[in-house]
Backbone bond lengths (Angstrom), bond angles and torsions (degrees), N, CA, C in turn:
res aa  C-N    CA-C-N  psi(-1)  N-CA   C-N-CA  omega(-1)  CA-C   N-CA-C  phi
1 X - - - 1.465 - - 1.529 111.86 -
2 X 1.488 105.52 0.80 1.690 98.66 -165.06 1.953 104.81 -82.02
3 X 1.587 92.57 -37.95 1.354 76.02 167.75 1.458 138.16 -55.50
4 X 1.974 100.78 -54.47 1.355 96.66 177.92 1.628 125.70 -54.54
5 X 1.398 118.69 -2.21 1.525 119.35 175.62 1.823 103.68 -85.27
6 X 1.542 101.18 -25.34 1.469 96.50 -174.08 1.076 122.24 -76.25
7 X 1.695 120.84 -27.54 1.718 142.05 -169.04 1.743 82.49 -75.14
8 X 1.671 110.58 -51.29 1.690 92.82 -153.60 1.187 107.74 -80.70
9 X 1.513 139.06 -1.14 1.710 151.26 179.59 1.975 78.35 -75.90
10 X 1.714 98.20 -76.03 1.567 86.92 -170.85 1.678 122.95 -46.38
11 X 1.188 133.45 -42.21 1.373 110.71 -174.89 1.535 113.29 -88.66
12 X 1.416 131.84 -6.78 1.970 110.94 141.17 1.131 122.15 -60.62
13 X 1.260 128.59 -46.75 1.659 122.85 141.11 1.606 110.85 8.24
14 X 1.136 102.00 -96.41 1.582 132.99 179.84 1.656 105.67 -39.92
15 X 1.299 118.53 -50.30 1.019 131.97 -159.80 1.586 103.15 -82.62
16 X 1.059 105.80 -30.44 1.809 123.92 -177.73 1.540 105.61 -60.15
17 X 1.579 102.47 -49.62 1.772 103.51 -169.31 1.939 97.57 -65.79
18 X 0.626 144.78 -42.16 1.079 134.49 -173.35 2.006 125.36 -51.23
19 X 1.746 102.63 -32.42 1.291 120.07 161.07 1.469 83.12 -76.99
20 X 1.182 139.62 -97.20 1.424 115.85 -166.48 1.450 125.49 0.59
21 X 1.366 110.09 -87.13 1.700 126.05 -146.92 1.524 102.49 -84.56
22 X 1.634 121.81 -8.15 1.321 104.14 166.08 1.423 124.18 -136.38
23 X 1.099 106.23 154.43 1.643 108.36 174.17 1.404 127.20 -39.85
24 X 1.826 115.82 159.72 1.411 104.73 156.45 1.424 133.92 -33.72
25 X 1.463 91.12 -62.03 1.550 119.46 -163.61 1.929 80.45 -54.39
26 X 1.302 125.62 -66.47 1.320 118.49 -148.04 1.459 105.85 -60.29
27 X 1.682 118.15 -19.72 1.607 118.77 -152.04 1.858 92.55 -74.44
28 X 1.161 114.05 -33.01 1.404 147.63 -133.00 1.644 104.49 -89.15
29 X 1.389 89.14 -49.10 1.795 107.07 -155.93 1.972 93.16 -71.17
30 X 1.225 111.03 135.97 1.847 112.56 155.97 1.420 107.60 -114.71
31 X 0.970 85.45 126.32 1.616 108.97 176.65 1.366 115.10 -58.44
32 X 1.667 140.93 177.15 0.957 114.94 165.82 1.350 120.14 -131.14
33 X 1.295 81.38 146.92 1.969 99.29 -175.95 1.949 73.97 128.41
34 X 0.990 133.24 6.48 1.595 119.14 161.81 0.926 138.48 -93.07
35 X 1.714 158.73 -161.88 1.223 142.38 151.22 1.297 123.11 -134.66
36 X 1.700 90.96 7.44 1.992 93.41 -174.80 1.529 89.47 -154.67
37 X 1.621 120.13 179.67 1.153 122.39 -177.83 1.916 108.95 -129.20
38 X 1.019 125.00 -177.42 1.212 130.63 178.23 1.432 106.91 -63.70
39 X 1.295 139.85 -53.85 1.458 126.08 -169.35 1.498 94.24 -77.05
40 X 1.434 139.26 -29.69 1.527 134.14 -177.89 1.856 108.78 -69.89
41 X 1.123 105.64 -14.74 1.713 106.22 159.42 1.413 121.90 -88.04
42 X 1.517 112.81 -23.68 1.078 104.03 -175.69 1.716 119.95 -90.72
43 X 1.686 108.26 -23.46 1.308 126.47 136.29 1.349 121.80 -28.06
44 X 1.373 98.28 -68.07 1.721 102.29 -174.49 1.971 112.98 -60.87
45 X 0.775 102.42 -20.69 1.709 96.24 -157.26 1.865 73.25 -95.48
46 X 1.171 146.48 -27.85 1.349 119.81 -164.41 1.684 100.19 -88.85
47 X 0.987 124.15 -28.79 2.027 125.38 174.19 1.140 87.88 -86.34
48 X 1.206 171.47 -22.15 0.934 161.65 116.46 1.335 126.06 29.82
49 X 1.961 88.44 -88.63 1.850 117.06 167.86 1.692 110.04 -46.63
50 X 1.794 99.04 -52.27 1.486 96.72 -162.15 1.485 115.33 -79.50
51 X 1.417 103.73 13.26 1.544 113.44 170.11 1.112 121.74 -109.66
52 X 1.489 115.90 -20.26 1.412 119.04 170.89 1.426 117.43 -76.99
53 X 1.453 110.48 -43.04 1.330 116.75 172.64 1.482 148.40 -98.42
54 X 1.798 90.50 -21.00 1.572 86.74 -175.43 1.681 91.23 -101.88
55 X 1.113 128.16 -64.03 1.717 130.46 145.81 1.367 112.37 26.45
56 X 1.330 96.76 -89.61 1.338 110.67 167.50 1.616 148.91 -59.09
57 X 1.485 66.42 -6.93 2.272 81.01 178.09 1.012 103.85 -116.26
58 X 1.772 116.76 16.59 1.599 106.13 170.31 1.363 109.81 97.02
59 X 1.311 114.07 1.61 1.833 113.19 -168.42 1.492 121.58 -100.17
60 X 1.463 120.55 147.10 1.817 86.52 166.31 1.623 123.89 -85.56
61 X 0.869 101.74 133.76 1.127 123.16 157.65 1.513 121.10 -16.05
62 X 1.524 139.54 127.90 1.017 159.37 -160.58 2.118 138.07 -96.34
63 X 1.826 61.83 -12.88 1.594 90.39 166.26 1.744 132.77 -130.99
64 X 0.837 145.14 167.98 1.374 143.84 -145.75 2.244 99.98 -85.97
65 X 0.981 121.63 141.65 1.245 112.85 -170.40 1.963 95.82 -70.88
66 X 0.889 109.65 -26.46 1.500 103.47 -178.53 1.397 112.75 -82.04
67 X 1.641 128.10 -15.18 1.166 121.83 177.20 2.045 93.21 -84.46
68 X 1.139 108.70 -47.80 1.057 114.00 168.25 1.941 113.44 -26.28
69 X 1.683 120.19 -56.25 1.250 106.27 -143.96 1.423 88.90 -96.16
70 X 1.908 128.74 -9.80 1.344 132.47 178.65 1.345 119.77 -73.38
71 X 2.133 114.87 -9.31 1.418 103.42 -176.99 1.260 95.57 -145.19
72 X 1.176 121.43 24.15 1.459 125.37 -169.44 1.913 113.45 -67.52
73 X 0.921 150.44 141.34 1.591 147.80 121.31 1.894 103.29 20.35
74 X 1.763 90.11 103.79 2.028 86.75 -175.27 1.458 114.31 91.72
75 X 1.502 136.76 -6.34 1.199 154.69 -147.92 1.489 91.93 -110.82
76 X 1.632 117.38 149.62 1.341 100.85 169.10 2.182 88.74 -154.36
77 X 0.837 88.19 145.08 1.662 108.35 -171.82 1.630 90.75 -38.16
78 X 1.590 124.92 124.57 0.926 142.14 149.96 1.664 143.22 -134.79
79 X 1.756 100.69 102.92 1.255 111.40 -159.53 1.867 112.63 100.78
80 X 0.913 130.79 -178.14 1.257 121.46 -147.25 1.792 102.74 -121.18
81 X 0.999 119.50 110.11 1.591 118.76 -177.66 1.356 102.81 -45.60
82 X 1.517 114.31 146.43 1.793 111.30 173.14 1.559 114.57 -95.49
83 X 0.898 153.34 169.80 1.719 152.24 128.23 1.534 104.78 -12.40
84 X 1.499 121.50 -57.50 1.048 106.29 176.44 1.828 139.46 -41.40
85 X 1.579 86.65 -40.61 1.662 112.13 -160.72 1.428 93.40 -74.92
86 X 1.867 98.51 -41.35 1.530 96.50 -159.22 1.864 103.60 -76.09
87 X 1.245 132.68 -17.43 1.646 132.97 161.51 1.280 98.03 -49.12
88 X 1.414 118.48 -61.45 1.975 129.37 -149.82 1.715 83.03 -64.30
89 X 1.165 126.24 -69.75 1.524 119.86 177.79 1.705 119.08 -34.38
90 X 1.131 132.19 -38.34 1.006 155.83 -171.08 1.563 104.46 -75.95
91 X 0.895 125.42 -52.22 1.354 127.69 160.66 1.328 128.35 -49.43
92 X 1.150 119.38 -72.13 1.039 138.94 151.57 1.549 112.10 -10.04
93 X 1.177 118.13 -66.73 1.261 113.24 -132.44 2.175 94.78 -74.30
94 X 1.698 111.53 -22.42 0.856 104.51 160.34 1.753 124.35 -96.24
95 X 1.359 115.64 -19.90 1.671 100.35 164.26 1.456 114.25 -65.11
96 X 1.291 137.40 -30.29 1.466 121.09 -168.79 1.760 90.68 -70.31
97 X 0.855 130.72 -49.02 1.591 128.24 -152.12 1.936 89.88 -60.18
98 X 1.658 123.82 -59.48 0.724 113.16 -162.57 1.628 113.12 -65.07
99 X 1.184 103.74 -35.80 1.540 126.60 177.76 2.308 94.71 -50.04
100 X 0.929 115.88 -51.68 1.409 111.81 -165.92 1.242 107.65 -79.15
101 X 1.380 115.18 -23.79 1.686 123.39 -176.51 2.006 101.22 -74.18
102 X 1.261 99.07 -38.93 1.726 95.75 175.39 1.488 106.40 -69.34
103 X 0.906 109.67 -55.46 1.607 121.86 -177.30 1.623 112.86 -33.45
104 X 1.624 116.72 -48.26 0.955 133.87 -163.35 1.390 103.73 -89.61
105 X 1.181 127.07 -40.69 1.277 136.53 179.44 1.712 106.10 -88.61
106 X 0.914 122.30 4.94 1.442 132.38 139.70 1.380 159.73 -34.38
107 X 1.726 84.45 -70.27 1.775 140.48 169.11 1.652 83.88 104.37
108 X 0.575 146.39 57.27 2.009 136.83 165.14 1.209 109.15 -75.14
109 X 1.619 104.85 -30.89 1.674 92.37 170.10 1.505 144.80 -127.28
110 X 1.438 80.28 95.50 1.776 98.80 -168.01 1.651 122.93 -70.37
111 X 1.338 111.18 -36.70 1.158 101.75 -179.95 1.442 112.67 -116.00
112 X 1.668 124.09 159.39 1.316 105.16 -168.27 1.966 87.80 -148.66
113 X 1.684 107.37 145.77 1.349 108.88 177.80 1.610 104.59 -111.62
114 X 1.535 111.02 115.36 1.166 125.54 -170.19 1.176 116.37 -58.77
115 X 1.590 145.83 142.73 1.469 122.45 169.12 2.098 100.88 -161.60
116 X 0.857 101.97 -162.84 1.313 99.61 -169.38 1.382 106.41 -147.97
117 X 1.294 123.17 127.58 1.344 150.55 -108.95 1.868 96.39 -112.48
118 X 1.151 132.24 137.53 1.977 116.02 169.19 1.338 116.81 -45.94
119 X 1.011 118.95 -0.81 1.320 114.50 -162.77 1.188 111.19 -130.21
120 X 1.204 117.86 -6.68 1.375 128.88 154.74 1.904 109.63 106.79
121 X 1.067 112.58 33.75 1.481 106.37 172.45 1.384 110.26 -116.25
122 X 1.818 118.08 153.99 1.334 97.99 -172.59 1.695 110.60 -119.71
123 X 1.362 104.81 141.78 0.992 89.22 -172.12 1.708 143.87 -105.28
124 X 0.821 119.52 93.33 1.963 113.05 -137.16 1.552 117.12 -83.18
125 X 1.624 104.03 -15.05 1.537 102.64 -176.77 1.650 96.04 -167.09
126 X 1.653 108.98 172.74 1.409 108.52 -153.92 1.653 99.93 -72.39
127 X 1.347 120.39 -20.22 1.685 110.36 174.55 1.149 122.55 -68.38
128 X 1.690 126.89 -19.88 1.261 124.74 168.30 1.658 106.73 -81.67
129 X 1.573 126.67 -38.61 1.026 129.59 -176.30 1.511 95.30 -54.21
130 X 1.384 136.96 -52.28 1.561 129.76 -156.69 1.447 102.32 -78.91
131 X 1.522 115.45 -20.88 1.373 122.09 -166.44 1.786 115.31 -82.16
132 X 1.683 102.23 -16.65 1.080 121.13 -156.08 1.932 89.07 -108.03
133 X 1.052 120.35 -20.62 1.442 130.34 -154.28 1.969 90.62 -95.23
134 X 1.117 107.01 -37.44 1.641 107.31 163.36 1.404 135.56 -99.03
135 X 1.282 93.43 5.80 1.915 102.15 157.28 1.608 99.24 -84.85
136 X 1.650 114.89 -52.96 1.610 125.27 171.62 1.511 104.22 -26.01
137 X 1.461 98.08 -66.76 1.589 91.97 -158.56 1.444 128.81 -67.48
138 X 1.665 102.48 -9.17 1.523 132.38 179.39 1.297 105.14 -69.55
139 X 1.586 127.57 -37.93 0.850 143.84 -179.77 1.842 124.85 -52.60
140 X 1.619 88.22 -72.49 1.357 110.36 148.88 1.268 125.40 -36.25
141 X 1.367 129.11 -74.27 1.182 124.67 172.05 2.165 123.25 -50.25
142 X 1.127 103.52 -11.14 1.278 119.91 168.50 1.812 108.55 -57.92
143 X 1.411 80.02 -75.86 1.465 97.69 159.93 1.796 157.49 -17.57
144 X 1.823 86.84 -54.40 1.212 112.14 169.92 1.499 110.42 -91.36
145 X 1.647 105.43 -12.00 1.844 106.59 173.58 1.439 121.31 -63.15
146 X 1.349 101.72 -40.61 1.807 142.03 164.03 1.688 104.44 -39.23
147 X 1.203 118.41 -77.67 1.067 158.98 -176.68 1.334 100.03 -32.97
148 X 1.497 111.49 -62.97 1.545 117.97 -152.27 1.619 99.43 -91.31
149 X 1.431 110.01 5.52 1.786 96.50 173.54 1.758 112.06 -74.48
150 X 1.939 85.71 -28.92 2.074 73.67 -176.01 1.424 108.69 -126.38
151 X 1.290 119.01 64.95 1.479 145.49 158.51 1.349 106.85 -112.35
């Protein structure tokens, strides 16, 4: 598991420079021919995790049910993220990782509800869920590569 904690430390990493290197206005703006914006990926991939894994193993959840229903799976950026939101995101994106790495190294997660993914992967226990949560975020970050040519 040590790797998969290391790939998913590395791609918030990745995901971090982007709150870095651009503006509100830029995190904010969707381009067109898009359907979401750069801070709405970076939203998405953090309810994401805590839906793939803690969600699913029966746990609560680690984030606010309203941050939850603003970036959730089907969700699409509505209204303009603030400075505020975009710090609280920012945080996040490295406490949940460390937060799940204790958790896990714990045992917190004992039970897990199997299901199968839109995209077709299945997922049977929390090592595929975490394993599956950094192909996701690979994804995402694909995305926001796209993204950031016309911001």
């Amino acid at each position: 598991m040590e790797s998969v904690f290391k790939i998913w430390r590395t791609s918030r990493k990745l995901h971090l420079e982007f709150l870095d290197r651009y503006t509100i206005e830029q995190l904010n703006k969707i381009p067109q021919g898009f359907s979401n914006n750069l801070i709405w990926n970076i939203g998405h991939i953090i309810v994401a995790q805590q839906s793939l894994v803690y969600r699913l193993s029966g746990l609560p959840m680690l984030v606010t049910d309203a941050m939850f229903e603003k970036y959730k799976p089907g969700s699409r950026p509505a209204g303009t993220t603030t400075e505020e939101e975009v710090a609280e995101l920012r945080a996040l994106l490295f406490s949940l990782v460390e937060q799940t790495e204790a958790d896990y190294t714990a045992g917190k997660f004992v039970s897990f509800t199997e299901r199968m993914t839109g995209t077709g992967f299945h997922l049977g226990n929390h090592r595929d869920a975490l394993e599956f949560n950094n192909y996701h975020e690979g994804l995402h970050l694909g995305f926001m590569m796209n993204i950031r040519k016309f911001v």
